[in-house]
C-alpha positions in Angstrom: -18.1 16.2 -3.1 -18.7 13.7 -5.7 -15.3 12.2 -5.8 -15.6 11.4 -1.9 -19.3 9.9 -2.3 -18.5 8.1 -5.1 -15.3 6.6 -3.5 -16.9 5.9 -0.1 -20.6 4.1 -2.3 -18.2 1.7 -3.9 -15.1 1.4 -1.2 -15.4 -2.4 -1.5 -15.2 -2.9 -5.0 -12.9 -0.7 -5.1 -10.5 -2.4 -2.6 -11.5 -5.7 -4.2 -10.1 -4.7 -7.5 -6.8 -3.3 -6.2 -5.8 -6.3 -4.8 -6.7 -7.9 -8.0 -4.7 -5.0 -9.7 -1.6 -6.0 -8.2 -1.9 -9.9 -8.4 -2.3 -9.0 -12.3 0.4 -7.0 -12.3 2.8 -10.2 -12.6 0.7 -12.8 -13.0 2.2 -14.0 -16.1 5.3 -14.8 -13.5 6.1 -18.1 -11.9 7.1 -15.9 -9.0 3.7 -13.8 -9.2 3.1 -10.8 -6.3 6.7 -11.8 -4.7 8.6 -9.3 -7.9 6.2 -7.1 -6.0 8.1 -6.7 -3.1 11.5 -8.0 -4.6 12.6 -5.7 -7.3 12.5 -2.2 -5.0 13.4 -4.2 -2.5 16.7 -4.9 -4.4 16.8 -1.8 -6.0 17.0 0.1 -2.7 19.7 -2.4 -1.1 21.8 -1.6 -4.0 21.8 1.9 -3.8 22.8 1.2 0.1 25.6 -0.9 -0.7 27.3 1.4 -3.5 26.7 4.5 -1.1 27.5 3.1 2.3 29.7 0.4 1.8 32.0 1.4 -1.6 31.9 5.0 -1.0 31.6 4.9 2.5 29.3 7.7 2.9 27.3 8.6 6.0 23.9 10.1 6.6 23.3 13.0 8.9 24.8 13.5 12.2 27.6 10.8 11.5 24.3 8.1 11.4 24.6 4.8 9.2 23.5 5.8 5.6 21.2 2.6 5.6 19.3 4.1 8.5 19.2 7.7 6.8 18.7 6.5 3.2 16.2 3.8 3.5 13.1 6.1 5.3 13.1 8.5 2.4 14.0 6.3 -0.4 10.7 4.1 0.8 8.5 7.3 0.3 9.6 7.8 -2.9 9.2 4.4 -4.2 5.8 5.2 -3.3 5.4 8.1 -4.8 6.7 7.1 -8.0 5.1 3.9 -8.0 1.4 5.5 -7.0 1.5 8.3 -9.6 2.7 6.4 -12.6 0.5 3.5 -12.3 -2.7 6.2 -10.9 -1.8 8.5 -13.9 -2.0 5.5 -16.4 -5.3 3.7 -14.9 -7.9 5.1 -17.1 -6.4 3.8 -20.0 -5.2 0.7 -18.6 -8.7 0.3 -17.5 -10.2 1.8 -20.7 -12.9 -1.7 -20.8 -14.6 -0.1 -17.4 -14.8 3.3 -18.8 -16.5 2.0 -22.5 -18.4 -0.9 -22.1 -20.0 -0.9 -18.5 -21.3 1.9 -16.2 -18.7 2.7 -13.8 -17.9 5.3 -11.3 -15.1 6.2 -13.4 -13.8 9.0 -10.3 -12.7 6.1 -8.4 -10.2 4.3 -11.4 -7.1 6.0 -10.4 -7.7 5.2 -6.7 -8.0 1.4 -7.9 -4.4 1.8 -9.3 -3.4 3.2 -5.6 -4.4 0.3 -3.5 -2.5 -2.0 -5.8 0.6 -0.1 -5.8 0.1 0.4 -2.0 1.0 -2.8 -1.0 4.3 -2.7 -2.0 4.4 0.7 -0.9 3.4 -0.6 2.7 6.0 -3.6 2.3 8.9 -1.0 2.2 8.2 1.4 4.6 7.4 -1.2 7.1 11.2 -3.0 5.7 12.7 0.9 6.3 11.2 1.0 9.6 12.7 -2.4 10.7 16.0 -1.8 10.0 16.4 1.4 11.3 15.3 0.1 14.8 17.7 -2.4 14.4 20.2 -0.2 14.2 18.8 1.5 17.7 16.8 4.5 16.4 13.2 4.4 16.9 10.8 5.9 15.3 8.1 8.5 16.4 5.0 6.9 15.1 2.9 9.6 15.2 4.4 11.4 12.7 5.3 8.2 10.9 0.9 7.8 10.8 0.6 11.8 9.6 3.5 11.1 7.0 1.3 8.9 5.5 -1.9 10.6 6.0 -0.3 13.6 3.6 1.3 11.2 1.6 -1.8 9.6 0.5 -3.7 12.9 0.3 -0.4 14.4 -2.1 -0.4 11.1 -4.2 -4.8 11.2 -4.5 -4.6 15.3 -5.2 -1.5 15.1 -7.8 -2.9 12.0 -10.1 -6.5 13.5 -9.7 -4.7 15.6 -12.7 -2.4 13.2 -13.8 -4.4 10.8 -14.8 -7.2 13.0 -16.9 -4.3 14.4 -18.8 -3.0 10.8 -19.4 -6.5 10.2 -20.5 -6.7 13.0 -22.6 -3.1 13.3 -23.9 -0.8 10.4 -24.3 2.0 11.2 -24.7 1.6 13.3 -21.2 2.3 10.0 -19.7 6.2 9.9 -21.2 6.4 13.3 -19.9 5.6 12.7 -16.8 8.4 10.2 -16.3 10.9 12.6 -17.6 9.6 14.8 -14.7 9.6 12.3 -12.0 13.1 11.5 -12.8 13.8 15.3 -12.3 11.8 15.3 -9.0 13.8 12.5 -7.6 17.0 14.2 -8.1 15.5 17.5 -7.0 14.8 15.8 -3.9 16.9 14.9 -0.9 16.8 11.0 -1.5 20.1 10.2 -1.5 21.7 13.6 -1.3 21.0 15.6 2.1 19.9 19.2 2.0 23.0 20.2 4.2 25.3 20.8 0.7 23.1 23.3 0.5 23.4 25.9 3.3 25.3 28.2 1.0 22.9 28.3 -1.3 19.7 29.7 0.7 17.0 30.9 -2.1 17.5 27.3 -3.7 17.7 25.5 -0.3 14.2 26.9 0.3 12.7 25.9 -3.1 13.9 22.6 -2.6 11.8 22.8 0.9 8.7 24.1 0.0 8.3 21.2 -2.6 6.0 18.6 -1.3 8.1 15.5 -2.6 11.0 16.9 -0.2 8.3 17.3 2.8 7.6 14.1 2.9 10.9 12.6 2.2 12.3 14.7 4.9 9.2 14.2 7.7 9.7 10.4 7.3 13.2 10.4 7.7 12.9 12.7 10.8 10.1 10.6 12.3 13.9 8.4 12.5 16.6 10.8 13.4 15.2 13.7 15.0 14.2 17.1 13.8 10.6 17.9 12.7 10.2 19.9 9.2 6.1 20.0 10.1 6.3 22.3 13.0 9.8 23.8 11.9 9.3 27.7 11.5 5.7 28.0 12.8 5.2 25.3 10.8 5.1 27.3 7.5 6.6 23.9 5.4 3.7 22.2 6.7 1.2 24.6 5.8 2.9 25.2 2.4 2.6 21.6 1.5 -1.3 21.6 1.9 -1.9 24.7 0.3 0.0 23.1 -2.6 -2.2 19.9 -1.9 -5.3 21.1 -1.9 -5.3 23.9 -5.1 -3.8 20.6 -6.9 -7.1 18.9 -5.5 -8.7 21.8 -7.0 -7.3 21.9 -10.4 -7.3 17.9 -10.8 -10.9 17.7 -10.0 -12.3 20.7 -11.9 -10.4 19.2 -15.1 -11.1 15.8 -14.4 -14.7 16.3 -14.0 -15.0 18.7 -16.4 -13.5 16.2 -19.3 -14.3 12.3 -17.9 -17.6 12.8 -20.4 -15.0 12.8 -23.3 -12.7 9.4 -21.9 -14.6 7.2 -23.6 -14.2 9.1 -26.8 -10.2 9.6 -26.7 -10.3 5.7 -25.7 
């Protein structure tokens, strides 16, 4: 596949200008890279102190709420974090695209590895702290979690990013639905207020956002939403991945000719 060659032909210069990616990111900061890691950081410790500590709730099975919270909250830092800044990166690298010849399949994934170190920064925080609090993980599923999280994130802004490109104003909408995701997914609400309501219980299941929210946090507390049910979550989530693929390449390919244009 194209994508894949292209990606693999230039994986050094690609690497090379995420890191540089992030470092710009802030670089107008006396602080530089450290916001990086310091504003989810703090963002995720407030939502730990209102929830445990004010109102004194608990995650699943009577566990601390820091230890239930903190695993799926890191995944979706990532995911928001990786799709925004992927679905933006051909227009915030429009210079690449116009002046020079540049495998231009390989821009969002540029965007990726500079969002990914923060990314890695809080899961490995999430991970910490809940063995500090005497519940270790199972690192296996901790490695495939981020195996399909990687593979969701590449498949989903594959699209994201030529409609960005293309459209705009796509890239407003696209927060509006990511804010609708996040509450649509079991972050920091738990999918047991929702026994009584089956049909929606199961929608909420099937999406991939809530797979891997959920499979992270299990790798934690027990329980296994990839092999639950034959597995059929599991094999939902990469049939979803994969037709998004699909779709994201077929227009992406089909209308990178025209980015310089729209530019």
């Amino acid at each position: 596949m194209e994508f894949i060659k292209s990606l693999w032909k230039n994986k050094k210069m690609v690497y090379k200008l995420g890191k540089s990616d992030f470092k710009n990111r802030f670089a107008s900061t006396s602080l530089g890279s450290i916001w990086g890691f310091l504003q989810p950081f703090v963002f995720m410790m407030m939502y730990v102190i209102v929830f445990q500590f004010i109102f004194g709730m608990e995650g699943d099975g009577g566990s601390p709420y820091v230890v239930w919270f903190l695993p799926g909250m890191a995944i979706w830092q990532c995911l928001n974090d990786s799709i925004m800044s992927s679905s933006m990166s051909i227009r915030n690298y429009s210079y690449l695209v116009k002046k020079v010849v540049f495998p231009v399949d390989v821009i969002p994934i540029i965007s990726l590895i500079g969002s990914s170190f923060v990314a890695i920064f809080l899961l490995l925080v999430s991970t910490v702290v809940c063995m500090i609090f005497g519940y270790t993980p199972n690192f296996l599923i901790i490695l495939y979690v981020i195996i399909a999280l990687y593979a969701f994130i590449i498949a989903f802004t594959r699209l994201t990013s030529a409609l960005t490109t293309l459209v705009p104003d796509f890239s407003n909408l696209l927060g509006i639905l990511m804010q609708l995701f996040f509450w649509a997914t079991p972050v920091v609400w738990s999918v047991a207020r929702l026994q009584n309501h089956q049909l929606i219980l199961k929608i909420i299941q099937c999406m991939p956002f809530s797979y891997l929210v959920t499979a992270f946090r299990q790798a934690f507390m027990g329980g296994n939403i990839i092999t639950a049910n034959h597995g059929i979550y599991t094999i939902i989530f990469w049939i979803i991945t994969i037709l998004m693929f699909i779709w994201g390449n077929h227009v992406f390919k089909k209308n990178k000719k025209d980015f310089a244009d729209v530019l």
